[in-house]
MOPAC internal coordinates of N, CA, C and O (Angstrom, degrees):
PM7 1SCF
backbone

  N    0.0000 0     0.00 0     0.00 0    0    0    0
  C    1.4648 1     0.00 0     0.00 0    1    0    0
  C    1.5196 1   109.61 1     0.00 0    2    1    0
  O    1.2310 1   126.57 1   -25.09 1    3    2    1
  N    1.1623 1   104.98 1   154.91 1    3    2    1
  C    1.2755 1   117.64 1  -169.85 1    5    3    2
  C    1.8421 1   128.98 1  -115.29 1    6    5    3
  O    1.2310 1   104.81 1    51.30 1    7    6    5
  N    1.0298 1   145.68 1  -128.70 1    7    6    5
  C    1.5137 1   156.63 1   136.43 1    9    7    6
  C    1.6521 1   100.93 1     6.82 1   10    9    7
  O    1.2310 1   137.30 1    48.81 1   11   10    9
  N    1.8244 1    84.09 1  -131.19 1   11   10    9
  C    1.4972 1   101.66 1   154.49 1   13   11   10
  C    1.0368 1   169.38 1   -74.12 1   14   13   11
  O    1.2310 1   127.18 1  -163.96 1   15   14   13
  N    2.0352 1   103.78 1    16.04 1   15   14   13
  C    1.0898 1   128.01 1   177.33 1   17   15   14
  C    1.9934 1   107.46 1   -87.31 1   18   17   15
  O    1.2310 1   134.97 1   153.75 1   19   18   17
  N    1.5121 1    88.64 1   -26.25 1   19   18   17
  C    1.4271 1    95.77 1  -171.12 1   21   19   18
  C    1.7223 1   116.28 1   -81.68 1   22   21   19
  O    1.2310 1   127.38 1   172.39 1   23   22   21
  N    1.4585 1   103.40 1    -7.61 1   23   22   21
  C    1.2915 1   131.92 1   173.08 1   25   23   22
  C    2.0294 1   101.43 1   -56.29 1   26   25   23
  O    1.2310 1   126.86 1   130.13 1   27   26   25
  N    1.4558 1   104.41 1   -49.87 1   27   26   25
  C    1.5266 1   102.46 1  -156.80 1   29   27   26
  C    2.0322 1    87.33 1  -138.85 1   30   29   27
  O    1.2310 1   130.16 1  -128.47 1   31   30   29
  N    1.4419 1    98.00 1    51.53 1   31   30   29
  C    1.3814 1   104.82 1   158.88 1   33   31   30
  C    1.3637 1   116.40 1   -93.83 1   34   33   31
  O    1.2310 1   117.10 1   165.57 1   35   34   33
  N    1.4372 1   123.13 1   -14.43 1   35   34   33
  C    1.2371 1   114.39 1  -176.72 1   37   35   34
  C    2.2770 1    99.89 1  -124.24 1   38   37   35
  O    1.2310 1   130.46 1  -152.79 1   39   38   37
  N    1.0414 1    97.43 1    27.21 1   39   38   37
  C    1.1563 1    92.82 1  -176.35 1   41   39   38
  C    2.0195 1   129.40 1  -108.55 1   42   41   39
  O    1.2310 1   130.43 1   -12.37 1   43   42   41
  N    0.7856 1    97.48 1   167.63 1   43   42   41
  C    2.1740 1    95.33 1  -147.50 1   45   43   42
  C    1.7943 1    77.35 1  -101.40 1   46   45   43
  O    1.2310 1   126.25 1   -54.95 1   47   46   45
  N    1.4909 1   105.59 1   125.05 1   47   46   45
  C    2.0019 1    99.84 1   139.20 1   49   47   46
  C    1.2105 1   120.65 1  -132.96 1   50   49   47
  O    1.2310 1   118.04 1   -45.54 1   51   50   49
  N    1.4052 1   121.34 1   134.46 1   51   50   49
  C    1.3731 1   139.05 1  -147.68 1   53   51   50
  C    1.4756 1    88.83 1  -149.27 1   54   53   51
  O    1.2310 1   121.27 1   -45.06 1   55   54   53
  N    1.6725 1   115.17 1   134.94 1   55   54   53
  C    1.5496 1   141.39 1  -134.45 1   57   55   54
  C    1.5406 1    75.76 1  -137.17 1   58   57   55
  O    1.2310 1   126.78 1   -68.83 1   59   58   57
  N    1.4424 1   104.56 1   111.17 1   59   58   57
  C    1.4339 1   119.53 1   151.00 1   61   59   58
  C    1.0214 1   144.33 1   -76.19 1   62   61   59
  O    1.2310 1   123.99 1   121.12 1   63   62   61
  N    1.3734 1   109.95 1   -58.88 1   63   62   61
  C    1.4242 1   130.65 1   154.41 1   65   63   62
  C    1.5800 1   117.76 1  -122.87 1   66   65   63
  O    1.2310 1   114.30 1   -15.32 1   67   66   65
  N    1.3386 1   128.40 1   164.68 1   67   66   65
  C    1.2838 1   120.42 1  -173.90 1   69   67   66
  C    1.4776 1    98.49 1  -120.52 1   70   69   67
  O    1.2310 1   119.19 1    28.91 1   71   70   69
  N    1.2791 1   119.15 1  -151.09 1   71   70   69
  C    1.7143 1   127.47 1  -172.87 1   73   71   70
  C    1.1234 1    86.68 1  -108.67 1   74   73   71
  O    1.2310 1    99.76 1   176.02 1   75   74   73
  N    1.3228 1   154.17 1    -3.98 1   75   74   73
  C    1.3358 1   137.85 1  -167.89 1   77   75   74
  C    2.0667 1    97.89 1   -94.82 1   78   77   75
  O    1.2310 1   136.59 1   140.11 1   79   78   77
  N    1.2942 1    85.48 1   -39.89 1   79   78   77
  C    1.7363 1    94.88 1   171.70 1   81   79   78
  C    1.2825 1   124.39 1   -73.44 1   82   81   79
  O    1.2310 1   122.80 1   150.56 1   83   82   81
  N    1.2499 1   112.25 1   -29.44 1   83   82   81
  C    1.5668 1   125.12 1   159.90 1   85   83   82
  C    1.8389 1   117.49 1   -46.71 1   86   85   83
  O    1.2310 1   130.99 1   126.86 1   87   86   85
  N    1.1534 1    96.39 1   -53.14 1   87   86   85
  C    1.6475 1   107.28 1  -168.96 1   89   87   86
  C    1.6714 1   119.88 1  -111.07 1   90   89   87
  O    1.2310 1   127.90 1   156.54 1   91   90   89
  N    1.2028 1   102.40 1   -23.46 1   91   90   89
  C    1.8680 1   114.78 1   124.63 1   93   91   90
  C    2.0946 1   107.66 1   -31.53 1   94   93   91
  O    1.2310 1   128.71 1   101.90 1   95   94   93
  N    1.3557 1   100.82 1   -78.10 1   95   94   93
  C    1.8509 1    96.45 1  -154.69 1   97   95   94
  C    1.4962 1    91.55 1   -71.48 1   98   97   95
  O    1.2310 1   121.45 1   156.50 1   99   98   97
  N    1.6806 1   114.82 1   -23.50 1   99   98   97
  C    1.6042 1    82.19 1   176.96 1  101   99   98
  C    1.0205 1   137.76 1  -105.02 1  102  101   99
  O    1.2310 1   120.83 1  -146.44 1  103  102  101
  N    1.5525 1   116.03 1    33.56 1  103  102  101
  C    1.2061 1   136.22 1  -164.01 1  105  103  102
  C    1.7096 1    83.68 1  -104.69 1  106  105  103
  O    1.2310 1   125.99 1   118.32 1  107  106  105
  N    1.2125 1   106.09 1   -61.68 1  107  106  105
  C    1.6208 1   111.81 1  -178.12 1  109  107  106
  C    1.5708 1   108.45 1   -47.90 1  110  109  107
  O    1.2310 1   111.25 1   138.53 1  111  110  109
  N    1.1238 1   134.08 1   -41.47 1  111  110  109
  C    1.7013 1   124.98 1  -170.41 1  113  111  110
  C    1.5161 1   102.50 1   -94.78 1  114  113  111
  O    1.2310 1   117.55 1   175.29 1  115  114  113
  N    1.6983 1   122.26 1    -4.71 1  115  114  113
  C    1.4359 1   104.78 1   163.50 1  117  115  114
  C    1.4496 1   117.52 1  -108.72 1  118  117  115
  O    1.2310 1   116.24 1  -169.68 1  119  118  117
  N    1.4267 1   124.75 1    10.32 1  119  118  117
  C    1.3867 1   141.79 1   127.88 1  121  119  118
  C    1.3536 1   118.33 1   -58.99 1  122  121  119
  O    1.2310 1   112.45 1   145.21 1  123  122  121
  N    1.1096 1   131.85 1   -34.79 1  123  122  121
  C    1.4642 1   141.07 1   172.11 1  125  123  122
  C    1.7066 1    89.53 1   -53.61 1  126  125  123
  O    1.2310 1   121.04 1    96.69 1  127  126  125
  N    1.3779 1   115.61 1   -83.31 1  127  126  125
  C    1.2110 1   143.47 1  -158.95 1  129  127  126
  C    1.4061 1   111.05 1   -34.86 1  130  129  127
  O    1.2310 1   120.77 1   147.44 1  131  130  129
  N    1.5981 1   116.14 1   -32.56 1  131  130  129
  C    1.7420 1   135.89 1  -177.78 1  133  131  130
  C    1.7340 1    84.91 1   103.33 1  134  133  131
  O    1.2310 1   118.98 1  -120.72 1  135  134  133
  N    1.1663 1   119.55 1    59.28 1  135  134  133
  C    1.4730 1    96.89 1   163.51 1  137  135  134
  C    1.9637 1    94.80 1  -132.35 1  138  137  135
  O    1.2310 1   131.21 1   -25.12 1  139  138  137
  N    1.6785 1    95.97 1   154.88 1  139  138  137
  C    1.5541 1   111.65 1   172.69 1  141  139  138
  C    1.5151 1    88.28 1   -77.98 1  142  141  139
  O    1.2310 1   129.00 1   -32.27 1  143  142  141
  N    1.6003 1   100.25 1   147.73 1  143  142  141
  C    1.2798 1   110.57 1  -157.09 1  145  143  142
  C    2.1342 1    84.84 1  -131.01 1  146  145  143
  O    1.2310 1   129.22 1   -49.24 1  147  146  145
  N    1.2775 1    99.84 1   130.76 1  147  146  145
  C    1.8107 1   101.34 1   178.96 1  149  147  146
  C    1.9170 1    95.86 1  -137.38 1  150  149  147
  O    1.2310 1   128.01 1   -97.67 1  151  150  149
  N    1.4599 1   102.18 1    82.33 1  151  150  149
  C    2.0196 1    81.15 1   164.90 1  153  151  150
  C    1.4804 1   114.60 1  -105.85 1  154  153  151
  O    1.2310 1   129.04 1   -47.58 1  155  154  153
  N    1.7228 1   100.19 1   132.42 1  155  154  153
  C    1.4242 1   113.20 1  -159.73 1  157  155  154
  C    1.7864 1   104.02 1  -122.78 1  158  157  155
  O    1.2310 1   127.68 1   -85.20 1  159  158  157
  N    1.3255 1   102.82 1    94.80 1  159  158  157
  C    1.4674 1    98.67 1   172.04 1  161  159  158
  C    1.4532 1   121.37 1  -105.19 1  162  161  159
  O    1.2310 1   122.65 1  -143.58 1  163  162  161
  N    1.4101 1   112.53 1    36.42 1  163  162  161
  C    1.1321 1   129.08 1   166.48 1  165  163  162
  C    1.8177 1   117.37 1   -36.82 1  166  165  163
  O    1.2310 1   125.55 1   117.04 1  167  166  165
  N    1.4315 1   106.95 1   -62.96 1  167  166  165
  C    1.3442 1   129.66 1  -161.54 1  169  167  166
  C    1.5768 1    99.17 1   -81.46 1  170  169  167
  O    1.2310 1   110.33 1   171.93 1  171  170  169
  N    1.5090 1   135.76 1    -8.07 1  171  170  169
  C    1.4595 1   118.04 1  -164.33 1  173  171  170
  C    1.4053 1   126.18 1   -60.48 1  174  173  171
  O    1.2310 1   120.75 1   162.52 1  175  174  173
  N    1.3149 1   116.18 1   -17.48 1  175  174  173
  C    1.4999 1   135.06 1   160.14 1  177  175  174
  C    1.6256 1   121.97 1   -72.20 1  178  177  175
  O    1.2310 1   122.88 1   159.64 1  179  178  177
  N    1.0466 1   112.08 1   -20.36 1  179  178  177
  C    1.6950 1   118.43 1   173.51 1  181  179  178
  C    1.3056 1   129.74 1   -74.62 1  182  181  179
  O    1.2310 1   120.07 1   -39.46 1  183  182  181
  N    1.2760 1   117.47 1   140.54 1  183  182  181
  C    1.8517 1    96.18 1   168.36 1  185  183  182
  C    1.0800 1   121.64 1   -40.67 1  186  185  183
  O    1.2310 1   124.30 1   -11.17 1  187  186  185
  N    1.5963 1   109.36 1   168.83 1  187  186  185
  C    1.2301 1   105.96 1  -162.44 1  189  187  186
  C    2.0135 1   101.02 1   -97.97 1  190  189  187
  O    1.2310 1   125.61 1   167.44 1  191  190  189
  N    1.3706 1   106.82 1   -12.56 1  191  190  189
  C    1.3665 1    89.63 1   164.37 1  193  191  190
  C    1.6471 1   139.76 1   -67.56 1  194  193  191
  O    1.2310 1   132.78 1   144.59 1  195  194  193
  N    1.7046 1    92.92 1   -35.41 1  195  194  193
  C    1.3582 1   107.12 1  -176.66 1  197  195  194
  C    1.3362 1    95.31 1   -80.00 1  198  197  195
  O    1.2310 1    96.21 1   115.52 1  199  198  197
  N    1.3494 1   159.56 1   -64.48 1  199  198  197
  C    1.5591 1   153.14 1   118.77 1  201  199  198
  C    1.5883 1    90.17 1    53.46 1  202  201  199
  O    1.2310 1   116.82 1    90.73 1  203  202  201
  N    1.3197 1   123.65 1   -89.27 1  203  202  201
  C    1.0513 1   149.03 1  -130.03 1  205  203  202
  C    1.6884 1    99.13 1   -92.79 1  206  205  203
  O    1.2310 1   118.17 1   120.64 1  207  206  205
  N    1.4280 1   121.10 1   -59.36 1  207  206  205
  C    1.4529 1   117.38 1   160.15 1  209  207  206
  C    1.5667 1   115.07 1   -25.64 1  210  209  207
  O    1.2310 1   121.84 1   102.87 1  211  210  209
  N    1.6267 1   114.07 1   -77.13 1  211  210  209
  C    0.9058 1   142.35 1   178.32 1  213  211  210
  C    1.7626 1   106.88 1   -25.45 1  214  213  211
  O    1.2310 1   128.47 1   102.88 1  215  214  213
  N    1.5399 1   101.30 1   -77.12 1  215  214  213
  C    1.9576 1   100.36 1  -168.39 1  217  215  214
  C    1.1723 1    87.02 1   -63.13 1  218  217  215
  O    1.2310 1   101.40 1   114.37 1  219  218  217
  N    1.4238 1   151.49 1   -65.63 1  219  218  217
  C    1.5733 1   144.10 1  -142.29 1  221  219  218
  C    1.8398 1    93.13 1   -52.61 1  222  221  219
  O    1.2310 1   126.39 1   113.12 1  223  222  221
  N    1.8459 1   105.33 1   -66.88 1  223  222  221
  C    1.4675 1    81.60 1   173.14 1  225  223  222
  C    1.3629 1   139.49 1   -45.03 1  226  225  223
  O    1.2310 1   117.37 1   135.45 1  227  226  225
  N    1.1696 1   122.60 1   -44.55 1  227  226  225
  C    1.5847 1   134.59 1  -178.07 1  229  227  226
  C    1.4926 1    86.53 1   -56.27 1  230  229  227
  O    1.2310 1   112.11 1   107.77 1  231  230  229
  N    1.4983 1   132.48 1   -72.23 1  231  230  229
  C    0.9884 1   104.08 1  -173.14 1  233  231  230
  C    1.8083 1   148.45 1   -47.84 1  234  233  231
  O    1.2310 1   136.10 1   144.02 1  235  234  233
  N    1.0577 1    86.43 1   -35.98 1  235  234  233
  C    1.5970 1   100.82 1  -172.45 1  237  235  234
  C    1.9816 1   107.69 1   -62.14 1  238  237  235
  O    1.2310 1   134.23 1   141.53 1  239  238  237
  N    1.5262 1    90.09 1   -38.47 1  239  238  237
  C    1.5001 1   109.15 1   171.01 1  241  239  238
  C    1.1255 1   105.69 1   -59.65 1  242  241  239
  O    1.2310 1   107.55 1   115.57 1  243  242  241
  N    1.7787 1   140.82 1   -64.43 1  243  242  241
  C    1.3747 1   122.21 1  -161.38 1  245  243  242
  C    1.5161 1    99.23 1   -69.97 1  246  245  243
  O    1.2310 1   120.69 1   149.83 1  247  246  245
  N    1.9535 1   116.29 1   -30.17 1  247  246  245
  C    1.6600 1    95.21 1  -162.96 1  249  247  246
  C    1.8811 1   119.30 1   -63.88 1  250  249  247
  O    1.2310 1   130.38 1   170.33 1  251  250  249
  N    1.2318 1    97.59 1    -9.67 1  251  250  249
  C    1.2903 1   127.52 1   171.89 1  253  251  250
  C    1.5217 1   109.31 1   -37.29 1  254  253  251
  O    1.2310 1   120.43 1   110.60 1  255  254  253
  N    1.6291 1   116.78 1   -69.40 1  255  254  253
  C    1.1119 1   142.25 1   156.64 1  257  255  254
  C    1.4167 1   124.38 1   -36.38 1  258  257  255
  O    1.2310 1   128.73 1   105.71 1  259  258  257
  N    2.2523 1   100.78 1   -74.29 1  259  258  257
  C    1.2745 1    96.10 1  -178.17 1  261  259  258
  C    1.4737 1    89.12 1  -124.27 1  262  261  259
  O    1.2310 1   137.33 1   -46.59 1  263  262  261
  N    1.5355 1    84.03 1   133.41 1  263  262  261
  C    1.8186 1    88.68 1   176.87 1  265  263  262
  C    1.7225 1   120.06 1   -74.86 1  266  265  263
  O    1.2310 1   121.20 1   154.81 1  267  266  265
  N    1.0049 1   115.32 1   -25.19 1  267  266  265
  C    1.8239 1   120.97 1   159.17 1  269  267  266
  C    1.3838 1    99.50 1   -94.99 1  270  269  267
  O    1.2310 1   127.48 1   -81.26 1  271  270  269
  N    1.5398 1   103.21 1    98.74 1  271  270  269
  C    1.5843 1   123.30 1   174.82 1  273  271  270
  C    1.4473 1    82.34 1  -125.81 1  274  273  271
  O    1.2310 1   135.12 1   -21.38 1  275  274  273
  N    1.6272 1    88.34 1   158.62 1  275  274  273
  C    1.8624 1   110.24 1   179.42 1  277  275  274
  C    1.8443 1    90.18 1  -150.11 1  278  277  275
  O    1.2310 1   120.10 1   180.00 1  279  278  277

């Protein structure tokens, strides 16, 4: 090893929480809040333009429905 491998040759990583727990608790405190709650990780593999088309539409569509969308 070399540079910056030798930087984190002796070093520990241990996963606390993941993104699933992330958007898990905040799905729960914007249900808390009175909000319709939609998490869509459909697109996380896509560019990030079409990504972005995509939820804005979905969004605009459910707020359509429920006007406290998250």
């Amino acid at each position: 090893m070399s540079g910056e491998e030798d930087a984190f040759s002796k070093s520990v990583f241990e996963l606390l929480l993941s993104s699933h727990d992330l958007a898990e608790n905040a799905r729960a405190l914007a249900q808390k809040a009175g909000y319709d709650v939609v998490v869509d990780n459909s697109c996380d593999d896509w560019d990030y333009a079409d990504a972005a088309r995509y939820l804005l539409g979905r969004f605009h569509t459910l707020r359509a429905v429920h006007p406290r969308c998250a």
